[in-house]
N, CA and C atoms as a LAMMPS dump frame, in Angstrom:
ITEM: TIMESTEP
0
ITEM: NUMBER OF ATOMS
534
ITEM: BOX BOUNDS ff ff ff
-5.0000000000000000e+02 5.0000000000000000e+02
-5.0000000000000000e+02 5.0000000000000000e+02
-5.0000000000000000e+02 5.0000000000000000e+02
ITEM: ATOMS id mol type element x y z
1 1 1 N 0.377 -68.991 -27.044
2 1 2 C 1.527 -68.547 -26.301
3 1 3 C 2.674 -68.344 -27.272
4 2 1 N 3.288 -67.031 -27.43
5 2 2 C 4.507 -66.995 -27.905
6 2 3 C 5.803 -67.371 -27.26
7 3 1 N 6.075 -68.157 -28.069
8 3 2 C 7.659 -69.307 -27.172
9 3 3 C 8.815 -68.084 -27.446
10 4 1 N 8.679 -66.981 -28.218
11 4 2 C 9.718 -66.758 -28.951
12 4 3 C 9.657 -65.406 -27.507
13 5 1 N 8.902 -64.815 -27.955
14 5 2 C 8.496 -63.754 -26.243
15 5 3 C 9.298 -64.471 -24.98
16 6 1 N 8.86 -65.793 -25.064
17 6 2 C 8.851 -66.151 -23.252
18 6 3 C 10.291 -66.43 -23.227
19 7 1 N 10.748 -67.059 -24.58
20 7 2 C 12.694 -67.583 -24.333
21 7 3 C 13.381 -66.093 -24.025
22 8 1 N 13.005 -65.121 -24.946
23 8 2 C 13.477 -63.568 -24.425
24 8 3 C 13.659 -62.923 -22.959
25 9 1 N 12.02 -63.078 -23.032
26 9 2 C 11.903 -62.976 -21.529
27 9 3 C 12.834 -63.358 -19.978
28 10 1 N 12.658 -64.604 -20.371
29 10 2 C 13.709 -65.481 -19.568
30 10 3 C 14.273 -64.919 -19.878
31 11 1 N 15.435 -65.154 -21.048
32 11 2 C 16.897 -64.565 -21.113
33 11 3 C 17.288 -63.396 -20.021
34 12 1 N 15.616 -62.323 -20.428
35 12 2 C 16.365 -60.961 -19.961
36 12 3 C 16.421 -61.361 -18.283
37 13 1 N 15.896 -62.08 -17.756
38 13 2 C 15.384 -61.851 -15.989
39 13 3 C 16.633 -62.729 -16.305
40 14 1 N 17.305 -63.833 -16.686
41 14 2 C 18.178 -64.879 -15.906
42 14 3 C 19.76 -63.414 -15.879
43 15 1 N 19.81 -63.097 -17.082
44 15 2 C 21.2 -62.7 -17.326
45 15 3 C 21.004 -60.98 -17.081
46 16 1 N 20.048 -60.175 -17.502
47 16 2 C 20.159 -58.797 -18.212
48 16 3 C 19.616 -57.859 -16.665
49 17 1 N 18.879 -59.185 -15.759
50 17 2 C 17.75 -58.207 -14.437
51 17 3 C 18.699 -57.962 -13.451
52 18 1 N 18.771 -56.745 -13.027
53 18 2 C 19.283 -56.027 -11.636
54 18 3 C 19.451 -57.527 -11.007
55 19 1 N 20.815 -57.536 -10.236
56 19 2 C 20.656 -58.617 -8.639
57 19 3 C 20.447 -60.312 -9.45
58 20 1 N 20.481 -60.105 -11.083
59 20 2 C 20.508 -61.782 -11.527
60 20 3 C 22.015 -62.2 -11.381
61 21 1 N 22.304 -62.797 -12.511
62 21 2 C 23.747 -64.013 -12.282
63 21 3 C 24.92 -62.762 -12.298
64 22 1 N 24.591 -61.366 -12.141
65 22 2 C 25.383 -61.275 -11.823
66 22 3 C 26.234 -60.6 -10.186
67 23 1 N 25.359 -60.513 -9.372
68 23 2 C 24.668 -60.431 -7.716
69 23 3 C 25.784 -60.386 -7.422
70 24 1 N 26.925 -61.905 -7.536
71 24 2 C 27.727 -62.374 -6.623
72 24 3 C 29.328 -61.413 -7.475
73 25 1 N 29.437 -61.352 -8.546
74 25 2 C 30.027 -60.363 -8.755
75 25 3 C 29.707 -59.069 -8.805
76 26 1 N 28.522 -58.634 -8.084
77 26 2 C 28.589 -57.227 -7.601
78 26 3 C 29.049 -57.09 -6.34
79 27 1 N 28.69 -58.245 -5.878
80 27 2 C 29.511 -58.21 -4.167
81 27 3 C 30.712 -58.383 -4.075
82 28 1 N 31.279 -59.049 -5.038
83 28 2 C 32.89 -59.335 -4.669
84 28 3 C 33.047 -57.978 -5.089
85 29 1 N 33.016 -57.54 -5.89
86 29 2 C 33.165 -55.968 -6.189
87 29 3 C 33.176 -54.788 -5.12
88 30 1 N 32.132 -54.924 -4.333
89 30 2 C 31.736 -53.98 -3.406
90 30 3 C 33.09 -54.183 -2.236
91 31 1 N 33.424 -55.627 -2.018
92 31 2 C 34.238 -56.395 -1.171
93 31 3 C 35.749 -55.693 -1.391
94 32 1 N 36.046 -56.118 -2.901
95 32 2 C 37.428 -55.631 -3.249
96 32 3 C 37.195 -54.123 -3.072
97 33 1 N 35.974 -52.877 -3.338
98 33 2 C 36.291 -51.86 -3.125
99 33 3 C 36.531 -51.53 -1.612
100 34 1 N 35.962 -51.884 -0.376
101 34 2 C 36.217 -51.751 0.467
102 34 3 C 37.318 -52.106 1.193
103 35 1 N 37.516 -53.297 1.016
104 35 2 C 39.519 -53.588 0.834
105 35 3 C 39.664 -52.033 1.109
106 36 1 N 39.935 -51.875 -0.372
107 36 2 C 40.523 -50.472 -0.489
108 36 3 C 40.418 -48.94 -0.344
109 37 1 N 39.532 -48.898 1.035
110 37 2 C 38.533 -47.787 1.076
111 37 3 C 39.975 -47.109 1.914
112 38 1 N 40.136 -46.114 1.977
113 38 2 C 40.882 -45.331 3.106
114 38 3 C 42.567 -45.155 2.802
115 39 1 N 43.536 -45.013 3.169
116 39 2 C 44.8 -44.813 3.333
117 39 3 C 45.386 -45.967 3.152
118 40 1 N 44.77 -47.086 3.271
119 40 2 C 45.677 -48.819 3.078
120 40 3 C 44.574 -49.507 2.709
121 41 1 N 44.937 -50.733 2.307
122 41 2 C 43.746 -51.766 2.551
123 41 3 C 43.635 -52.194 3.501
124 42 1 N 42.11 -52.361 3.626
125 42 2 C 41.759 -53.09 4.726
126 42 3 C 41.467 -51.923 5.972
127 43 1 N 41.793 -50.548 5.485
128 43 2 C 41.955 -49.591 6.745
129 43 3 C 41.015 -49.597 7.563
130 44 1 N 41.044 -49.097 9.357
131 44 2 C 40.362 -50.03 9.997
132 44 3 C 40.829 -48.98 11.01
133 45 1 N 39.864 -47.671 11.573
134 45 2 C 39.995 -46.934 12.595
135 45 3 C 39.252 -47.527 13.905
136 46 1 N 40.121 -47.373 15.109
137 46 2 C 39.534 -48.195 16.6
138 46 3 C 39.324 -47.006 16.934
139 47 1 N 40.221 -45.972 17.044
140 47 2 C 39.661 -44.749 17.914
141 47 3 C 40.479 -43.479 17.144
142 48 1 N 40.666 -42.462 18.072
143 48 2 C 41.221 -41.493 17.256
144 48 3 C 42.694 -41.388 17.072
145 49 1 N 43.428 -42.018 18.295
146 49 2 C 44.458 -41.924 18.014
147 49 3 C 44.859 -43.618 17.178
148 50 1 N 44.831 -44.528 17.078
149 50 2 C 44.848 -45.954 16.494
150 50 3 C 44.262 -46.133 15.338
151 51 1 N 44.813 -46.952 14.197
152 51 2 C 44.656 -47.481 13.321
153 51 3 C 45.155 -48.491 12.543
154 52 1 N 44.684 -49.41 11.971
155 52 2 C 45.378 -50.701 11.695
156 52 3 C 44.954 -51.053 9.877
157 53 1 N 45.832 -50.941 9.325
158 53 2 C 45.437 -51.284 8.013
159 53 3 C 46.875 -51.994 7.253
160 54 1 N 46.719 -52.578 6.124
161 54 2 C 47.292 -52.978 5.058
162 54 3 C 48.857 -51.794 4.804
163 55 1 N 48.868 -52.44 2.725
164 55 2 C 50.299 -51.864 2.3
165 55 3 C 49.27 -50.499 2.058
166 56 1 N 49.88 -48.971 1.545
167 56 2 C 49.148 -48.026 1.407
168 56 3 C 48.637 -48.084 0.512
169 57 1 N 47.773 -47.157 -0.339
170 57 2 C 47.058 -47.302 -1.659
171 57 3 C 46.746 -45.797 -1.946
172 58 1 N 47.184 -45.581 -3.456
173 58 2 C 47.125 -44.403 -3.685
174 58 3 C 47.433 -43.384 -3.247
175 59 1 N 46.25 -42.068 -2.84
176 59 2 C 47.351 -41.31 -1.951
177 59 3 C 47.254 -41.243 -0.642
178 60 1 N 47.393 -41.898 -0.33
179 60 2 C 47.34 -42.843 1.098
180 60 3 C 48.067 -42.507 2.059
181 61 1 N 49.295 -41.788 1.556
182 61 2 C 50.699 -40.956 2.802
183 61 3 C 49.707 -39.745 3.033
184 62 1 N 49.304 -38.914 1.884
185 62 2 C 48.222 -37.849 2.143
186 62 3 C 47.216 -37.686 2.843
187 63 1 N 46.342 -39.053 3.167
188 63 2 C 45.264 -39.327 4.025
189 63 3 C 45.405 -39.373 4.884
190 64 1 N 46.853 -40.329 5.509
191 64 2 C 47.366 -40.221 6.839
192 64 3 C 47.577 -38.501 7.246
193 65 1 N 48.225 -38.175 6.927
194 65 2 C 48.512 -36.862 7.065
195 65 3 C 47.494 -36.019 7.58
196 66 1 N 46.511 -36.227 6.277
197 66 2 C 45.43 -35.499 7.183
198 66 3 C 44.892 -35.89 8.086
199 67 1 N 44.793 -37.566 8.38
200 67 2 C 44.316 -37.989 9.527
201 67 3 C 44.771 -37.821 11.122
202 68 1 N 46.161 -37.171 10.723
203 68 2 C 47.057 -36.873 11.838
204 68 3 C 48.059 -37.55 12.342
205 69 1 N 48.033 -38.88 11.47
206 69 2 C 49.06 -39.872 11.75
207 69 3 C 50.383 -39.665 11.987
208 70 1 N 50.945 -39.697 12.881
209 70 2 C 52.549 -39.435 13.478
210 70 3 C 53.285 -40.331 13.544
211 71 1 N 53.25 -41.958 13.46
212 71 2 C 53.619 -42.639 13.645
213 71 3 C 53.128 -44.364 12.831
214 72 1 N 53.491 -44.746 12.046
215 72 2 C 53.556 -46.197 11.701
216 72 3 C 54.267 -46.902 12.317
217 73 1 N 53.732 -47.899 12.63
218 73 2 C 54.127 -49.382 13.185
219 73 3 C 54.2 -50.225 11.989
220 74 1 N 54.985 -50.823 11.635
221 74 2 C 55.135 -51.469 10.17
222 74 3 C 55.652 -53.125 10.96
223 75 1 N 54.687 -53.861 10.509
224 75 2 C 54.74 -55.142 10.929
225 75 3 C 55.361 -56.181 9.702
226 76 1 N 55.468 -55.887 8.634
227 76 2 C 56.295 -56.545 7.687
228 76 3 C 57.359 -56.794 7.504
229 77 1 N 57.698 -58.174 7.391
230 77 2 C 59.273 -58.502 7.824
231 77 3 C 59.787 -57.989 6.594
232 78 1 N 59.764 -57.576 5.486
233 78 2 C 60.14 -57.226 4.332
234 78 3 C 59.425 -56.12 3.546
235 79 1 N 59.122 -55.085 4.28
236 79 2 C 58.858 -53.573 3.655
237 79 3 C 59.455 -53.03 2.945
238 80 1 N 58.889 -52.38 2.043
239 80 2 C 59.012 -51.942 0.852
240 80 3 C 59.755 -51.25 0.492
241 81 1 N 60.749 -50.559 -0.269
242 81 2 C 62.218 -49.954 -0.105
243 81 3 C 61.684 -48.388 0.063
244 82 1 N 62.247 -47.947 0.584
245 82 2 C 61.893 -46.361 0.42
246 82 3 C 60.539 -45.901 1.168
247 83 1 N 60.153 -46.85 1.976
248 83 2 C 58.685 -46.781 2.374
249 83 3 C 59.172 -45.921 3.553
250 84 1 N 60.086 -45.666 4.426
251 84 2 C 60.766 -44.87 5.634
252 84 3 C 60.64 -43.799 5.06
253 85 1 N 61.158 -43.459 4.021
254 85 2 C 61.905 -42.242 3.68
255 85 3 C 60.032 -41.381 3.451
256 86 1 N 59.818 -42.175 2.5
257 86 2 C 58.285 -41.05 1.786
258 86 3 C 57.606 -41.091 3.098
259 87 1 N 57.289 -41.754 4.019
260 87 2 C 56.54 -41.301 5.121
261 87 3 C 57.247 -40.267 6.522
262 88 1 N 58.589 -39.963 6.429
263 88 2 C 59.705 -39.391 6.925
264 88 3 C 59.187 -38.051 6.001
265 89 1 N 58.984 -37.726 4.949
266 89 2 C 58.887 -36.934 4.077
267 89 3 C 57.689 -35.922 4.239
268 90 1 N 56.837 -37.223 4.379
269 90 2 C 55.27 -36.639 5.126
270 90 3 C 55.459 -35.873 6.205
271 91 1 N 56.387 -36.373 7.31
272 91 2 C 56.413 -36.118 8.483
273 91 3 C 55.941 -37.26 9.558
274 92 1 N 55.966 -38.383 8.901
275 92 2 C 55.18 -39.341 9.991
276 92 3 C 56.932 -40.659 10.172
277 93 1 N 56.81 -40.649 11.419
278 93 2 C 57.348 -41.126 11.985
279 93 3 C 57.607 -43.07 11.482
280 94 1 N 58.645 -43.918 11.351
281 94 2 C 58.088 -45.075 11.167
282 94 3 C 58.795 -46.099 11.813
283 95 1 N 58.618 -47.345 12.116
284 95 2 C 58.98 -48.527 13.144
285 95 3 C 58.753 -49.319 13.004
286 96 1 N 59.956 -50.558 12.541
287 96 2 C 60.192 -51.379 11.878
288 96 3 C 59.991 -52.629 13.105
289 97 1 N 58.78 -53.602 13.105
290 97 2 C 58.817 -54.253 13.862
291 97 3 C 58.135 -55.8 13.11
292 98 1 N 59.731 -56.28 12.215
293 98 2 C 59.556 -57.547 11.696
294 98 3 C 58.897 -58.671 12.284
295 99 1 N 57.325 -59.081 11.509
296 99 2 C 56.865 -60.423 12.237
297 99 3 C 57.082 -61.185 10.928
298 100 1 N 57.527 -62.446 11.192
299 100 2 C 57.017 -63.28 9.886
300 100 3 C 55.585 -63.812 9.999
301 101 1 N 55.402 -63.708 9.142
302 101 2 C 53.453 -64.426 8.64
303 101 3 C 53.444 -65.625 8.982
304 102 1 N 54.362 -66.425 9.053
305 102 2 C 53.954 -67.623 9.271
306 102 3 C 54.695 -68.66 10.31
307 103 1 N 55.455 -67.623 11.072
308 103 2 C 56.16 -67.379 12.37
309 103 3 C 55.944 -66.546 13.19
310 104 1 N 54.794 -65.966 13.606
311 104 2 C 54.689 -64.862 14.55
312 104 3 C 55.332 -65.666 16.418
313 105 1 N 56.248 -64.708 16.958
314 105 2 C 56.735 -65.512 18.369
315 105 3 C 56.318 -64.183 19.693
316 106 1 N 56.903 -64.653 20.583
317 106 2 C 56.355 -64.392 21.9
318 106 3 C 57.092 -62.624 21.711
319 107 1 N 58.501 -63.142 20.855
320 107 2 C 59.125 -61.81 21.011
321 107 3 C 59.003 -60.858 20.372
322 108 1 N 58.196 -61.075 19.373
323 108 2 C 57.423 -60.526 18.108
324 108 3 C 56.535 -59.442 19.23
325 109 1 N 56.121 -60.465 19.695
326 109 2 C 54.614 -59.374 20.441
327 109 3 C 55.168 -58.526 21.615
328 110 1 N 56.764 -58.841 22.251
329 110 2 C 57.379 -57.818 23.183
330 110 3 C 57.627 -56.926 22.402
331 111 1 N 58.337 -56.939 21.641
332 111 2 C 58.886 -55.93 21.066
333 111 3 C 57.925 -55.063 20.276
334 112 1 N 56.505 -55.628 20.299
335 112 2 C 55.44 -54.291 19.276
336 112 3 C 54.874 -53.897 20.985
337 113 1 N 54.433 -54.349 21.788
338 113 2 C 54.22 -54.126 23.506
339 113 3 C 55.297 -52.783 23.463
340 114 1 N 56.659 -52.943 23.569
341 114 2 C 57.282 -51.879 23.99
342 114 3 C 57.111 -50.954 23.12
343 115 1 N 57.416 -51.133 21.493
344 115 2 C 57.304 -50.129 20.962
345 115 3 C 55.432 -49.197 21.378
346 116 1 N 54.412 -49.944 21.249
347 116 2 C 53.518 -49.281 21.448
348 116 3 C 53.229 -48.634 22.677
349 117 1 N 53.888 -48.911 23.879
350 117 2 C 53.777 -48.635 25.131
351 117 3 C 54.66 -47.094 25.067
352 118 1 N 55.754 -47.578 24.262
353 118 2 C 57.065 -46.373 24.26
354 118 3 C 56.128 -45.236 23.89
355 119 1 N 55.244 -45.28 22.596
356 119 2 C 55.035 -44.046 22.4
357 119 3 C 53.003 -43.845 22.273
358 120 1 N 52.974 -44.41 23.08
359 120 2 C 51.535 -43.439 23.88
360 120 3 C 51.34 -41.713 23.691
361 121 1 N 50.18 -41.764 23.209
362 121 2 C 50.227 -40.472 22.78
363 121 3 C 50.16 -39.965 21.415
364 122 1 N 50.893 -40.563 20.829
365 122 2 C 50.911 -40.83 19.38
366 122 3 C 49.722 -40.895 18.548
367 123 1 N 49.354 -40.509 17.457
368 123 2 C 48.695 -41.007 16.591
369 123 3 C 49.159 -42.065 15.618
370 124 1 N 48.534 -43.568 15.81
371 124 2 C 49.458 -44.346 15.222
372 124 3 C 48.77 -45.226 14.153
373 125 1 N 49.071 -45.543 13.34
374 125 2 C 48.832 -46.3 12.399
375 125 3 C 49.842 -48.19 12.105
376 126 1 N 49.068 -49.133 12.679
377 126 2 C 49.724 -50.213 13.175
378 126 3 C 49.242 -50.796 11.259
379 127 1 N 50.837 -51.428 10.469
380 127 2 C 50.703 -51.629 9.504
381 127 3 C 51.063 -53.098 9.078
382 128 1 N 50.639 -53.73 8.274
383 128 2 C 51.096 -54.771 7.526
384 128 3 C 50.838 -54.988 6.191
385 129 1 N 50.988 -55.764 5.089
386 129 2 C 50.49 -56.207 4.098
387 129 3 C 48.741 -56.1 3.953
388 130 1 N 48.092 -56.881 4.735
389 130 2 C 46.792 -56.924 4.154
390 130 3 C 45.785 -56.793 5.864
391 131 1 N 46.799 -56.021 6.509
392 131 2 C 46.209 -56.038 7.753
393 131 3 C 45.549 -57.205 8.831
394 132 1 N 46.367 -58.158 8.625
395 132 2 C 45.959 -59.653 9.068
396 132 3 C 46.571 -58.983 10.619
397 133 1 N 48.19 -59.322 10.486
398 133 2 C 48.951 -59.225 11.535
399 133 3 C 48.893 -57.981 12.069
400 134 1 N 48.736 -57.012 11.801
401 134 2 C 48.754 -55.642 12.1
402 134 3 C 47.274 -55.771 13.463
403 135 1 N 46.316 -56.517 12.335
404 135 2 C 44.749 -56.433 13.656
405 135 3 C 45.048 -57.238 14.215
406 136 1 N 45.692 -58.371 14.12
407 136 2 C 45.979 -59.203 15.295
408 136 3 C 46.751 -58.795 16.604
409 137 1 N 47.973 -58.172 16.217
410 137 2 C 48.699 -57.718 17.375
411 137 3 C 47.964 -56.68 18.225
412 138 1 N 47.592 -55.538 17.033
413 138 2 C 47.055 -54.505 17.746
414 138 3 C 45.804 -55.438 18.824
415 139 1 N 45.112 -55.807 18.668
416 139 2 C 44.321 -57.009 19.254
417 139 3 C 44.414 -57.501 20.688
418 140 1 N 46.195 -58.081 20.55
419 140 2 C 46.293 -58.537 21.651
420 140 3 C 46.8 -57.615 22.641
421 141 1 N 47.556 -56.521 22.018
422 141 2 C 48.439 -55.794 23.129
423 141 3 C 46.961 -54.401 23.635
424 142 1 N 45.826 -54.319 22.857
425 142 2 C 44.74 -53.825 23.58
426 142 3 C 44.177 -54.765 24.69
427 143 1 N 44.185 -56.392 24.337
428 143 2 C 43.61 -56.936 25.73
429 143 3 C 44.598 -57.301 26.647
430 144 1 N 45.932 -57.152 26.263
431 144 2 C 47.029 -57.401 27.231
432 144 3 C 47.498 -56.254 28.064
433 145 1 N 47.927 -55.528 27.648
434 145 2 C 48.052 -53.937 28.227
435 145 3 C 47.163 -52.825 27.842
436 146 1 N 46.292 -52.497 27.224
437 146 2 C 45.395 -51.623 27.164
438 146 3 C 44.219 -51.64 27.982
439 147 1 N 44.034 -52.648 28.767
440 147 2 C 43.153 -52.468 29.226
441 147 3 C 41.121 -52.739 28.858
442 148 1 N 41.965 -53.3 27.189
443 148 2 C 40.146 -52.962 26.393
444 148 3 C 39.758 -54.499 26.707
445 149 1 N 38.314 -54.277 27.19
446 149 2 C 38.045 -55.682 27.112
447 149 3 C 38.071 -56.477 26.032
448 150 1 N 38.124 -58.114 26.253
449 150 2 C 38.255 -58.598 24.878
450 150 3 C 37.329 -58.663 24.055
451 151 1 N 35.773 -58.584 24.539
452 151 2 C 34.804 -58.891 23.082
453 151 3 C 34.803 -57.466 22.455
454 152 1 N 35.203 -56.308 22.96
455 152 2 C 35.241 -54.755 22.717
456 152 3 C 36.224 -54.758 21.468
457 153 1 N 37.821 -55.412 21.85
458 153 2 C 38.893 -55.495 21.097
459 153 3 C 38.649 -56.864 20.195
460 154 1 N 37.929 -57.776 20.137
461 154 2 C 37.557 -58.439 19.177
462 154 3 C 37.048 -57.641 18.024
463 155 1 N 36.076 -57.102 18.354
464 155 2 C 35.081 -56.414 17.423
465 155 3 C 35.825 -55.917 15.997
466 156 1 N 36.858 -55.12 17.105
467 156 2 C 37.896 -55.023 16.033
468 156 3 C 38.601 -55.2 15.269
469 157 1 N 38.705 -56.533 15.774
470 157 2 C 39.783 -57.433 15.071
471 157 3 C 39.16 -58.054 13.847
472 158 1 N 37.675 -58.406 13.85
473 158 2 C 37.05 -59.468 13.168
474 158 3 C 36.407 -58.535 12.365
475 159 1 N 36.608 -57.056 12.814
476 159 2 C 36.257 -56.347 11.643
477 159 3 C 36.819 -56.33 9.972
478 160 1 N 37.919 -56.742 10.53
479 160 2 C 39.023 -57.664 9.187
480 160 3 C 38.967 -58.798 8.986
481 161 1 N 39.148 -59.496 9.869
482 161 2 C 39.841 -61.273 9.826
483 161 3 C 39.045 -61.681 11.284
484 162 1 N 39.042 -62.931 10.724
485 162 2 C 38.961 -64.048 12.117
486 162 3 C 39.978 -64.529 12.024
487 163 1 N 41.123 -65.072 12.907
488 163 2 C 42.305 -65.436 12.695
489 163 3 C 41.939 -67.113 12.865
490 164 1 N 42.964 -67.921 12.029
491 164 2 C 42.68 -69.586 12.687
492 164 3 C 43.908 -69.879 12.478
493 165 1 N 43.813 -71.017 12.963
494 165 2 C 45.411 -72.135 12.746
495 165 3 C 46.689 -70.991 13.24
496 166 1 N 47.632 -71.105 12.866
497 166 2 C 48.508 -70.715 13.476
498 166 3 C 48.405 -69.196 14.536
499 167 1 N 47.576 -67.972 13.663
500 167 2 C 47.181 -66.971 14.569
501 167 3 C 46.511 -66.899 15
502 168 1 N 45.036 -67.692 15.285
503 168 2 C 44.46 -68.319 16.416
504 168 3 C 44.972 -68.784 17.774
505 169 1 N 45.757 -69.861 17.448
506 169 2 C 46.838 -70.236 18.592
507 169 3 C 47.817 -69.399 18.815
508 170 1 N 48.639 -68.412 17.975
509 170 2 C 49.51 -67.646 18.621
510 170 3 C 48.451 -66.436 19.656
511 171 1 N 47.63 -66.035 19.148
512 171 2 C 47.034 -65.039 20.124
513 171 3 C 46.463 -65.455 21.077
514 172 1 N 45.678 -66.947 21.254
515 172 2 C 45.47 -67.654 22.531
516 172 3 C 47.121 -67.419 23.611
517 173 1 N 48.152 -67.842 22.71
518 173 2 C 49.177 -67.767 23.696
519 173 3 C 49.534 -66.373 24.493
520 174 1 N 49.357 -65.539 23.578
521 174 2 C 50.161 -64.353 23.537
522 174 3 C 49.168 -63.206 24.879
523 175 1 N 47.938 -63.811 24.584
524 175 2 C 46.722 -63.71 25.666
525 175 3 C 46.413 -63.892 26.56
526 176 1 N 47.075 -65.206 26.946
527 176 2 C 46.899 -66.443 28.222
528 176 3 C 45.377 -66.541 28.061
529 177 1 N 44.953 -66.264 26.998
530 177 2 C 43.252 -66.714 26.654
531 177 3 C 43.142 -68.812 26.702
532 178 1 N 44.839 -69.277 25.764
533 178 2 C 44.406 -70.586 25.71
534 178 3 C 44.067 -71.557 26.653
């Protein structure tokens, strides 16, 4: 038996073979690219007129555009300077509806209720940072006033995030699910 063959050998299958040690960083890979697949991270179409994603990425005002987007819902209590104006520029409409991340309240979710109720019709794009809060709300105000059932409007939601601890319990509330 050659030892000198078989230590090679090994080597090549542990480190050098398709799907060896390095598997789990091909998946985080695949993970972070999908993050970033679409117009934002995290982007995340429910139907034709709705969409819920992250901050934008690349040319991302352009995608909307072509996607038909008329309208952002911007859920970040602290958006980005000039982020009105370049999507004003596009032609897409935008609406500033501050949640804090780690304060979301009852009035948080009236005030995205009215705004989304106000403009029905719309092609809209519901936004946040990394699309946590953005799928959450959109979430609840589909099983609160939209009409969508909830494991339908789950689907959606968990297509991003499972929410726990604090937005767990705020959307139990915000639901009358708790």
């Amino acid at each position: 038996m050659n030892t000198r063959f078989n230590t090679a050998s090994l080597l090549f299958l542990i480190v050098l073979a398709p799907g060896g040690c390095n598997q789990e960083s091909a998946t985080a890979d695949n993970e972070a690219e999908t993050a970033h697949t679409g117009p934002t991270m995290n982007f995340h179409r429910i139907d034709p007129g709705l969409a819920t994603g992250g901050h934008i990425v690349g040319d991302g005002i352009a995608e909307l555009v072509e996607q038909g987007v008329t309208l952002v819902v911007d859920l970040r209590d602290a958006p980005p300077e000039a982020h009105q104006k370049r999507l004003a520029e596009a032609g897409i409409q935008w609406v500033n509806v501050p949640v804090v991340w780690k304060e979301p309240t009852r009035d948080n979710f009236a005030e995205f209720s009215r705004v989304m109720s106000e403009n029905q019709g719309e092609n809209i794009l519901v936004q946040c940072q990394a699309n946590y809060r953005a799928s959450a709300m959109t979430y609840a105000y589909r099983v609160t006033q939209g009409g969508v059932a909830e494991a339908e409007a789950r689907k959606d939601l968990e297509a991003i995030w499972t929410p726990e601890g604090t937005w767990e319990a705020y959307l139990a509330e915000v639901t009358g699910s708790d």
